[in-house]
C-alpha positions in Angstrom: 84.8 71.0 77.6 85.0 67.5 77.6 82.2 65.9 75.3 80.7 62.5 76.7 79.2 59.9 74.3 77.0 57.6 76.0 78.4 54.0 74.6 75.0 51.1 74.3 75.3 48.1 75.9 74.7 45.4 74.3 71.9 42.7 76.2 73.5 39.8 75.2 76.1 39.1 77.8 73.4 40.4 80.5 70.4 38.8 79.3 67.7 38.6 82.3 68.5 35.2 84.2 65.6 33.3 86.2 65.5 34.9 89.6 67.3 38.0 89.2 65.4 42.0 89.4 64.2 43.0 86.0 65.4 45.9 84.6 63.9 47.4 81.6 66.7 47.1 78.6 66.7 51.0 77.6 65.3 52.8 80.9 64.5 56.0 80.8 66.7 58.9 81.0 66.2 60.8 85.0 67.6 64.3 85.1 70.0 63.9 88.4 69.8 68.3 89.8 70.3 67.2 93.6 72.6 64.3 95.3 68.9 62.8 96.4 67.9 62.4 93.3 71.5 60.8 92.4 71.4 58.5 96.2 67.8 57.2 95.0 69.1 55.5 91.8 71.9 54.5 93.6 70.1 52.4 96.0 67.6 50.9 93.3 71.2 48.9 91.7 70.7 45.3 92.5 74.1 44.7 94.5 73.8 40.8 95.0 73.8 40.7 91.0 77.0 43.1 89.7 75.8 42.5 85.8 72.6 43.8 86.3 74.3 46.8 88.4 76.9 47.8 85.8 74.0 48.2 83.5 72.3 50.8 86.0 75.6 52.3 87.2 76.0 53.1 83.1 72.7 54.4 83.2 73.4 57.1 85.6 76.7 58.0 84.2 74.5 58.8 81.1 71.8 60.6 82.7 74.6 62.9 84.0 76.3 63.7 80.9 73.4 63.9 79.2 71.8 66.9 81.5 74.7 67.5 83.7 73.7 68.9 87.2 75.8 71.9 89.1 79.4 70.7 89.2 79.4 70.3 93.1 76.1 67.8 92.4 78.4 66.1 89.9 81.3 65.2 91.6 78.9 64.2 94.8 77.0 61.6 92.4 80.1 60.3 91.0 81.7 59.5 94.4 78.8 57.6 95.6 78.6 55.7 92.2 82.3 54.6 92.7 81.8 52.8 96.0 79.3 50.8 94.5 81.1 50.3 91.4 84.1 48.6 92.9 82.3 45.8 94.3 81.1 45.1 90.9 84.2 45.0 89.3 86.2 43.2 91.8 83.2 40.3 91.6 83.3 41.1 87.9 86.2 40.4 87.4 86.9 36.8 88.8 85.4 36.1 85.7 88.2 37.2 83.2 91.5 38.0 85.7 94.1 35.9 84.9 92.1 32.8 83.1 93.2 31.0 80.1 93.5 33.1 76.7 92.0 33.2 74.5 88.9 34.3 76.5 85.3 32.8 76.1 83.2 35.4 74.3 81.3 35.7 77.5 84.3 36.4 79.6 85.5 38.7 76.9 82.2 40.9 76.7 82.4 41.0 80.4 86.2 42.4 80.8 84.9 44.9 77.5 82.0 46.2 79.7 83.6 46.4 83.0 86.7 48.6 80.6 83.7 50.7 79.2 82.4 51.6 82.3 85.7 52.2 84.3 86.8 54.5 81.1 82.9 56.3 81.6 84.1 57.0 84.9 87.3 58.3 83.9 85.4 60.5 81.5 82.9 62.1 84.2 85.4 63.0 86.5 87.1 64.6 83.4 84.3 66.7 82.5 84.7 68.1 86.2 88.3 69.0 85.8 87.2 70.7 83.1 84.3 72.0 84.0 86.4 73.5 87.6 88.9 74.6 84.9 86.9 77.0 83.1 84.2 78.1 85.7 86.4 79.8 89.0 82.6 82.2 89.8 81.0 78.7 91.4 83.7 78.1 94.3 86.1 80.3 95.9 89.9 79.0 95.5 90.5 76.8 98.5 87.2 75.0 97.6 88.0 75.0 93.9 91.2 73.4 94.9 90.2 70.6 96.7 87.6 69.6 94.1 90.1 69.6 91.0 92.6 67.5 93.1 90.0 65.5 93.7 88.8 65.3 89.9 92.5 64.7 88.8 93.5 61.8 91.2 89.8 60.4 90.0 90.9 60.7 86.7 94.5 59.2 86.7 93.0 56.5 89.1 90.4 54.8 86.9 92.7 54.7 84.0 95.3 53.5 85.6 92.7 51.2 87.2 92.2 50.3 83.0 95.8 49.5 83.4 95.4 46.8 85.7 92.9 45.2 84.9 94.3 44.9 81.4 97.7 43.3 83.3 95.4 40.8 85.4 93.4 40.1 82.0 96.5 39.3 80.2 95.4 42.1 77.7 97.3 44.0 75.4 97.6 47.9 76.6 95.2 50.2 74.7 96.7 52.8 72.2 96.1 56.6 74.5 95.5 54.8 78.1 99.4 56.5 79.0 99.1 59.7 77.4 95.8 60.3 79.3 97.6 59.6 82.7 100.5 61.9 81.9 98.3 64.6 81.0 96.5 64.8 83.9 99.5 64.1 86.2 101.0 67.2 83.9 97.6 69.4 85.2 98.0 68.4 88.6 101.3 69.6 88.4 100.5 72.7 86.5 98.1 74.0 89.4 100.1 73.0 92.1 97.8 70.2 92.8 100.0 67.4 92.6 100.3 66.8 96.6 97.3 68.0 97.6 95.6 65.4 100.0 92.4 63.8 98.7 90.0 60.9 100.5 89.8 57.8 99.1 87.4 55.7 100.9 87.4 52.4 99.0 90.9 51.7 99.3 91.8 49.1 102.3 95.4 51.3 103.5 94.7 53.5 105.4 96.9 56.4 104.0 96.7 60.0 102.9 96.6 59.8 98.9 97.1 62.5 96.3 97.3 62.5 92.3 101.3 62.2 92.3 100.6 58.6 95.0 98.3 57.4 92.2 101.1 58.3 89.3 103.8 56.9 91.0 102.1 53.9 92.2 101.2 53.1 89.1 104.3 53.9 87.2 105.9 51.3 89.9 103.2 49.1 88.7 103.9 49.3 85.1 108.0 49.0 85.5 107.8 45.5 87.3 106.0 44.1 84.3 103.1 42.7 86.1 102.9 39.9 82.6 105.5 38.0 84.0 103.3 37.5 87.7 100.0 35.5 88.7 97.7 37.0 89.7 97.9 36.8 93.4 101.8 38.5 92.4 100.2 41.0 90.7 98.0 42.3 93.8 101.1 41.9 95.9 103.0 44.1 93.5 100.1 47.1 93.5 99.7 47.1 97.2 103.6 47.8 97.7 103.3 50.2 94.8 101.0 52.2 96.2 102.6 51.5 99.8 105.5 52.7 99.1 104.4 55.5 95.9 105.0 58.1 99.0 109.3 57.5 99.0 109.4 58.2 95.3 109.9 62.1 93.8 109.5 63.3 90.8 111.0 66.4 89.0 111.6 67.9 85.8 114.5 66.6 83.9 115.8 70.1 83.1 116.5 70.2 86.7 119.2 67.9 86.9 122.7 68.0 86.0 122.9 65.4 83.7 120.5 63.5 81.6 119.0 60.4 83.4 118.9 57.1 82.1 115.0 56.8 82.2 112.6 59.6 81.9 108.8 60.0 82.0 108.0 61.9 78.7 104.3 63.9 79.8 103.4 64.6 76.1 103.6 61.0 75.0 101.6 57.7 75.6 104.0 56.0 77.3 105.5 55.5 81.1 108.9 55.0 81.6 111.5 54.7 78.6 114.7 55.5 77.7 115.2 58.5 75.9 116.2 58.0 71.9 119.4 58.8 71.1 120.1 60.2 74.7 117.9 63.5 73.8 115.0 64.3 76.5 112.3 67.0 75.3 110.8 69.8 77.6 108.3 67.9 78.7 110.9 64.8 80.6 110.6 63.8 83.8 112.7 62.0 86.2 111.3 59.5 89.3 113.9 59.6 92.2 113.7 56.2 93.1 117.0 55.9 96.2 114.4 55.7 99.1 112.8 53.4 97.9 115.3 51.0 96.6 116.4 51.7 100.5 113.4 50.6 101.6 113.2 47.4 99.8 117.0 46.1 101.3 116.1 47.3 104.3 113.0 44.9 103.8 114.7 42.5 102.5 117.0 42.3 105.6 114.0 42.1 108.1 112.7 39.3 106.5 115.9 37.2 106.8 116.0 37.8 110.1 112.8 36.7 111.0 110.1 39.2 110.6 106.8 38.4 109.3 105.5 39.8 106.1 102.5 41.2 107.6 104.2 43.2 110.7 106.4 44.8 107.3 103.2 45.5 105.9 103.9 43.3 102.9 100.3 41.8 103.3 99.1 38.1 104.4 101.8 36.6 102.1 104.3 33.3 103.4 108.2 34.8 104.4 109.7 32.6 100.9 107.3 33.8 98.7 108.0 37.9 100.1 111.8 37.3 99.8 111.5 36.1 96.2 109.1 38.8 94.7 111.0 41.9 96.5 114.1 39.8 94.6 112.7 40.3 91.7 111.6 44.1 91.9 114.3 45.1 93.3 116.0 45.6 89.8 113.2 47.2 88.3 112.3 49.4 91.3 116.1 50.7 91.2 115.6 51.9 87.9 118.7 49.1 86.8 118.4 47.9 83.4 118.0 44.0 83.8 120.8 42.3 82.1 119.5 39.9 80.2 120.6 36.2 81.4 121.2 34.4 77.8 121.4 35.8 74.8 117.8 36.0 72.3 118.6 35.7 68.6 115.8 36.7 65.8 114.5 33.5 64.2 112.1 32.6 61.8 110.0 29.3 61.9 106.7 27.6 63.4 106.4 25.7 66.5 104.4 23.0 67.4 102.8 23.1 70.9 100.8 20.9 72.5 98.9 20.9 76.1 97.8 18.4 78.6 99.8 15.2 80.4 98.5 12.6 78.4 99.0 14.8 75.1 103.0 16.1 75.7 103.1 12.4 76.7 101.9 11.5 73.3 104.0 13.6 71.9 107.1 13.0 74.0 107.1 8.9 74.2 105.3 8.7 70.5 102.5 6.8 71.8 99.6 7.5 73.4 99.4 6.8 77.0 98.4 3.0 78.8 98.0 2.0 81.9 101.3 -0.5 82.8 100.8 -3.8 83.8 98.5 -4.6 86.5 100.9 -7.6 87.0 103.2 -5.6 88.5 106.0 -6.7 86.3 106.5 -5.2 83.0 104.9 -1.7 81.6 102.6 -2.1 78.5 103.8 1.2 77.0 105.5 0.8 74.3 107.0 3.2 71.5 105.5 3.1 68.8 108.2 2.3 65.3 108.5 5.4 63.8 109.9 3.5 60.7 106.1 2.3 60.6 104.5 5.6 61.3 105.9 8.6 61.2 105.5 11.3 64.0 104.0 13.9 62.0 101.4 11.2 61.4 101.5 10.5 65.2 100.8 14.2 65.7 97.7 14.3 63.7 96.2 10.7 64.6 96.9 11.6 68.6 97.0 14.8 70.1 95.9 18.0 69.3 99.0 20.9 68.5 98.8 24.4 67.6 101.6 26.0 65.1 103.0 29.3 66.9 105.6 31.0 64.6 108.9 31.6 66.5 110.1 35.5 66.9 113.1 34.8 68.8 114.8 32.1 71.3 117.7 31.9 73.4 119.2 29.0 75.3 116.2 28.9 78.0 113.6 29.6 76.0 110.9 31.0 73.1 109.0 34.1 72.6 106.3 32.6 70.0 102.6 33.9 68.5 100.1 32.5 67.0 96.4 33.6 66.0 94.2 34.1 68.7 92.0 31.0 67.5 93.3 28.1 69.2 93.6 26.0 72.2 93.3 28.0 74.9 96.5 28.7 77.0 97.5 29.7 80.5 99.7 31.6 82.3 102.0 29.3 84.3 101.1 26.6 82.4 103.2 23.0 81.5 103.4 22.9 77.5 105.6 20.7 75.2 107.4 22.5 72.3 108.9 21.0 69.3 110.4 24.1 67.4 112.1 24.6 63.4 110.2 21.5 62.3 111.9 18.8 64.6 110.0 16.1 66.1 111.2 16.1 69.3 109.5 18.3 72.1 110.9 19.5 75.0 109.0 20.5 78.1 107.8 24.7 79.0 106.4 26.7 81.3 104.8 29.8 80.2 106.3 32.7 81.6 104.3 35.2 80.2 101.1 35.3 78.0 99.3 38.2 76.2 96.2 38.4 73.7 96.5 41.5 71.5 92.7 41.9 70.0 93.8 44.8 67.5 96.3 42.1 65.7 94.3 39.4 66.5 97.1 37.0 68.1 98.2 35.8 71.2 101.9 36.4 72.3 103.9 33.9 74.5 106.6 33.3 76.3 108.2 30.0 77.1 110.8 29.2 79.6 112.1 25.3 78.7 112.8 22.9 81.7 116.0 22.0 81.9 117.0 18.2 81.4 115.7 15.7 78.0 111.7 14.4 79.2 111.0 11.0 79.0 107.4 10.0 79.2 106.7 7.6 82.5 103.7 6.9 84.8 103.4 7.2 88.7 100.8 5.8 90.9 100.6 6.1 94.4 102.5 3.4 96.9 99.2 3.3 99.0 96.4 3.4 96.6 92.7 3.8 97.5 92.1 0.7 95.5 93.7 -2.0 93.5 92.2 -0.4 90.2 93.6 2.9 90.8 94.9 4.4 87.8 98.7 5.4 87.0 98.7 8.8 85.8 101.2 10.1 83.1 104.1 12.3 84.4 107.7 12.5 82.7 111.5 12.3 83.8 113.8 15.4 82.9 117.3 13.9 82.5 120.0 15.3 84.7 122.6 18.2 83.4 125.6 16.5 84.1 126.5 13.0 85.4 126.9 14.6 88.9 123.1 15.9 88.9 119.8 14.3 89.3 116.9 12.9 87.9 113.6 15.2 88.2 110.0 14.2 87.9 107.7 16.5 86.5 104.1 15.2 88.2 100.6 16.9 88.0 99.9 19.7 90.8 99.1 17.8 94.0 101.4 15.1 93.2 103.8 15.6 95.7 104.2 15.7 99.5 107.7 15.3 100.9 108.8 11.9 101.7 106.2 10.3 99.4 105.9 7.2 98.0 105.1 6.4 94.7 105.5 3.3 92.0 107.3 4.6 89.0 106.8 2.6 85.2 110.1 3.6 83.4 112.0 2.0 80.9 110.0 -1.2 81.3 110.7 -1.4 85.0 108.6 -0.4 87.9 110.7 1.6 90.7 109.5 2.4 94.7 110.3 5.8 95.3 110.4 8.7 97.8 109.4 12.2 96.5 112.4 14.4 98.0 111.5 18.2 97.4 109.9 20.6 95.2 111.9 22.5 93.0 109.4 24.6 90.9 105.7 24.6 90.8 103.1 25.9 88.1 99.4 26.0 87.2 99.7 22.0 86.3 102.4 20.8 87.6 105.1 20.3 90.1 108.6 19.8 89.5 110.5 17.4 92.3 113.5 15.3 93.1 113.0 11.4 94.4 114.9 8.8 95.7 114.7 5.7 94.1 114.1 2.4 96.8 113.4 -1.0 95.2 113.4 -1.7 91.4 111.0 -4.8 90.3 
């Protein structure tokens, strides 16, 4: 039988407020025999304030395991807990999905609670598989069934719900969370149970789900590498995976005829892999993934010719930005190892990043940033003489870097770490980089962002912008007001003599067909913002057309 340790909360993070219900810090424990019983301390949580209901929800997980009622009571309690639950996560959560790392120590109390309770959850329901598992006098068969498929799915749900909220957290994975799902999906198996239909009343599809749906959904999940996504991606992604969990099989890999080139191992912690050395265990499982890789051309081709995302049931997402993330699964989702587009090599070194405009422009022009000429004819930035000071003295005297030690680069970019103290980074973000102890930085968007609390550092990737930046300043061709301020922004050199200029401007810069006065190399240029070629959390990338020079 499972054994369920109540975990305290601590009272700092949900300290009573001015105007919310009071609710006694340690309340006593209630012995939960009958769903009324359960329903009445259900309805006491304060809904309009989640903190304060997480606290109680915790409470009557406890009283639960702490005197736990007749297993049918049990599972009853536990499904009205869970709809009140998920509102309190989902507001919960705004707090810590996808915000810059590290978090605030209230952020990061939060996202530990809301883990603690979803893994209590996990835990209840487990008790019930267990307790149906050893006790077959309460029900008869059919009844027993339904109630352990029920258990199961609960249970691989809510840790693979710990899954996903680590991905929208930007949180390393904790060591056990995989082997838990496999084991369960391995029971549900085992009893036949892996199909069997169960309700699921808080999810927004309206679709017959069963433990193998959850698995697979989340093993879809898992293989697209939700790191690399916003947030708004990464809820796009799990509503196709679980949309589409129902075209993917799954069978033994002593089945087959020849040894796959991925495989689902059920004794380990860990989803899909490649086996080591080509050897599969017992225990190896294969996903059959050809319907759905089907599905997603068949998608695909819909969408070029016209058809809007929501009548594919793709969600309320724009036609461009559906085309590009089924692009991107598709490799993944075809079980196709993605060939990797430049080479990484191991390196060993510290880099030197900095964050904000008017810092990469320090960094980048070696000077800080002035406003140009209000005369209109000749900018007032200029470099500083590095004969005079030098940059590293520049660095220190005027902007703020962190030193993030280099684990490998390739020709596009860095995969770098640091401690987790620091300036606090974001995914998406526009850095500057200046790697192996050169001075000059180059421009970076990170692509992907992690915070690993067991080793205490923050991992990053960097994908460079292509093209040398040069720090200018833009200002709109129709300010408000004559003492409108320029605003720091940079030019990326073109490739080749055949290419063009790009301006990298802060996010709501552009608009197509824009004008703007440019400072650049002691001139000021009128020109037209042409088109938007990439866009981050900061920052807009775009191609102009230069007008009149003064």
């Amino acid at each position: 039988m499972i054994e369920y340790t109540p975990t305290p909360l601590p009272t700092g993070v949900y300290a009573q407020k001015p105007g919310q219900p009071s609710m006694p810090s340690a309340p006593p424990r209630v012995v939960i025999a009958d769903l009324t019983t359960g329903l009445r301390l259900i309805a006491g949580l304060p809904a309009d304030f989640p903190q304060k209901a997480l606290l109680g929800i915790r409470h009557i997980l406890d009283c639960l395991a702490e005197q736990p009622p007749d297993i049918g009571v049990y599972l009853d309690v536990l499904e009205q807990v869970r709809v009140s639950l998920y509102p309190c996560c989902e507001a919960l959560g705004e707090r810590y999905r996808d915000s810059s790392l590290p978090l605030r120590e209230r952020d990061e109390e939060i996202f530990r609670h809301v883990m603690e309770t979803l893994r209590a959850m996990g835990k209840a329901y487990e008790y019930c598989v267990q307790a149906l598992l050893h006790d077959r006098s309460a029900y008869d068969e059919q009844a027993r069934a339904r109630k352990l498929a029920l258990a199961l799915y609960r249970v691989i749900y809510y840790s693979c719900a710990i899954l996903c909220e680590h991905y929208a957290a930007r949180q390393e994975m904790p060591v056990g969370l995989w082997q838990q799902i496999n084991q369960h999906y391995a029971l549900a198996e085992e009893h036949g149970l892996a199909q069997r239909v169960v309700p699921e009343p808080i999810r927004e599809e309206n679709q017959d789900v069963c433990p193998a749906t959850a698995y697979l959904a989340f093993l879809l999940i898992e293989i697209a590498n939700p790191y690399n996504y916003s947030l708004n991606d990464q809820r796009t992604i799990r509503h196709l995976a679980w949309r589409w969990a129902s075209l993917v099989s799954i069978r033994p890999v002593d089945s087959l005829e020849d040894a796959p080139a991925f495989v689902i191992d059920l004794k380990e912690d860990k989803g899909l892999h490649q086996p080591r050395n080509g050897m599969v265990s017992d225990s190896a499982w294969h996903p059959d993934i050809a319907f759905l890789a089907e599905k997603i051309r068949e998608t695909q081709a819909q969408l070029a010719n016209g058809a809007a995302p929501e009548q594919l049931g793709l969600g309320a997402i724009s036609a461009t930005r559906a085309r590009r993330l089924l692009g991107k699964l598709l490799t993944p989702w075809s079980l196709l190892s993605s060939p990797r587009r430049f080479r990484r090599f191991a390196a060993k070194g510290e880099a030197r990043v900095t964050l904000g405009f008017e810092p990469m422009y320090t960094a980048i022009a070696n000077n800080t940033f002035r406003q140009p000429d209000s005369a209109g004819r000749k900018s007032s930035i200029t470099p500083l003489d590095s004969d005079l000071l030098p940059p590293s003295e520049v660095a220190h005297h005027d902007f703020i870097f962190d030193i993030w030690d280099v684990i490998d680069y390739s020709v596009n970019g860095f995969r770098l770490c640091r401690p987790i103290a620091g300036q606090q980074i974001a995914y998406s973000q526009l850095i500057a980089v200046s790697s192996q102890g050169g001075t000059r930085y180059q421009l970076g968007k990170v692509s992907w962002l992690i915070q690993d609390n067991e080793k205490d550092c923050l991992n990053l990737g960097v994908s460079m912008l292509p093209g040398n930046p040069q720090g200018v300043a833009v200002r709109s061709l129709a300010p408000r007001n004559e003492l409108e301020p320029y605003a720091p922004a940079f030019r990326l050199s073109p490739l080749s003599p055949e290419g063009e200029a790009m301006l990298v401007l802060p996010t709501g810069t552009f608009a197509a067909s824009r004008g703007l006065s440019l400072v650049c190399d002691e001139k000021i240029l009128r020109i037209n913002l042409q088109k938007i070629v990439q866009r981050g959390l900061d920052f807009e990338v775009a191609s102009y057309l230069a007008v009149e020079t003064t």
